[in-house]
C-alpha positions in Angstrom: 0.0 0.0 0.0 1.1 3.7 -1.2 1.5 6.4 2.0 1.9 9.7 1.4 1.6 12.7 3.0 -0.8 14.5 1.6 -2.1 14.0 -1.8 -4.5 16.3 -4.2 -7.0 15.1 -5.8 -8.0 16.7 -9.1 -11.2 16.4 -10.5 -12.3 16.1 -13.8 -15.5 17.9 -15.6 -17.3 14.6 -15.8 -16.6 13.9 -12.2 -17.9 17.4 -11.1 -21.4 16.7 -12.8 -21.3 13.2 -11.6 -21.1 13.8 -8.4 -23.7 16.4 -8.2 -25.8 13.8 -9.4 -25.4 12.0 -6.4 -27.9 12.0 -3.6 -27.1 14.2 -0.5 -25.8 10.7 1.9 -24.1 9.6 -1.4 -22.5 12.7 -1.9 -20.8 12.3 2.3 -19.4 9.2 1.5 -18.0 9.6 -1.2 -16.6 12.8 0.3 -15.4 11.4 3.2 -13.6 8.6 1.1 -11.7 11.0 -1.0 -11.2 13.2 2.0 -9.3 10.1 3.4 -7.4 9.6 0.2 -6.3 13.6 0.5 -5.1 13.4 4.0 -3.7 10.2 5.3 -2.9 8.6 1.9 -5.6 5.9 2.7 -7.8 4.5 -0.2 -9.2 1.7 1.6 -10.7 -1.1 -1.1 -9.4 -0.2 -4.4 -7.9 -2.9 -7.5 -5.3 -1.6 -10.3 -7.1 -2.2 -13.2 -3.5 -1.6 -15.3 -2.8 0.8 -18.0 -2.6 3.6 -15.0 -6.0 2.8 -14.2 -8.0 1.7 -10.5 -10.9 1.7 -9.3 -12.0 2.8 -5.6 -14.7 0.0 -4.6 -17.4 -0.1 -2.4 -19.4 -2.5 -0.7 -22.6 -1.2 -2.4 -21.4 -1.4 -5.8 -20.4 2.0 -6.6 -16.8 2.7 -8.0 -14.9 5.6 -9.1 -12.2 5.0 -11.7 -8.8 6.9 -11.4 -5.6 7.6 -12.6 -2.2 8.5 -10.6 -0.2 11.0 -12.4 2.5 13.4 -11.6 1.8 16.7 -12.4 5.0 19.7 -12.7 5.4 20.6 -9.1 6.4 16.7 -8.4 3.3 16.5 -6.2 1.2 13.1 -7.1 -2.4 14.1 -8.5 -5.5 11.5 -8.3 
């Protein structure tokens, strides 16, 4: 498993009007998950899919599909 510091998370167009989609509880957990991610480096149930593409998994089906890239500043970007 990956520990960083601190990572940021940018989010895509289609992400944005995904998630406002999502229902107001929906909407927390996802939230809290990526808040997790953010801060402690922590992204709990998740499979590399290859080709520089995961998935974040939960329980309840849902899944959000990522990428890990390094952006300019050396900082990692999800």
């Amino acid at each position: 498993m990956m520990h960083y510091l601190s990572m940021r998370l940018k989010r895509t167009p289609e992400y944005i009007e995904w998630y406002e989609s999502q229902r107001p509880k929906e909407k927390a957990q996802i939230a809290k998950r990526l808040t997790n991610i953010e801060e402690h480096g922590h992204f709990g149930t998740f499979k590399d899919l290859g080709d520089f593409l995961s998935e974040l998994k939960w329980v309840n089906g849902r899944r959000i599909y990522y990428s890990i890239m390094e952006d300019d500043s050396g900082d990692l970007t999800l």
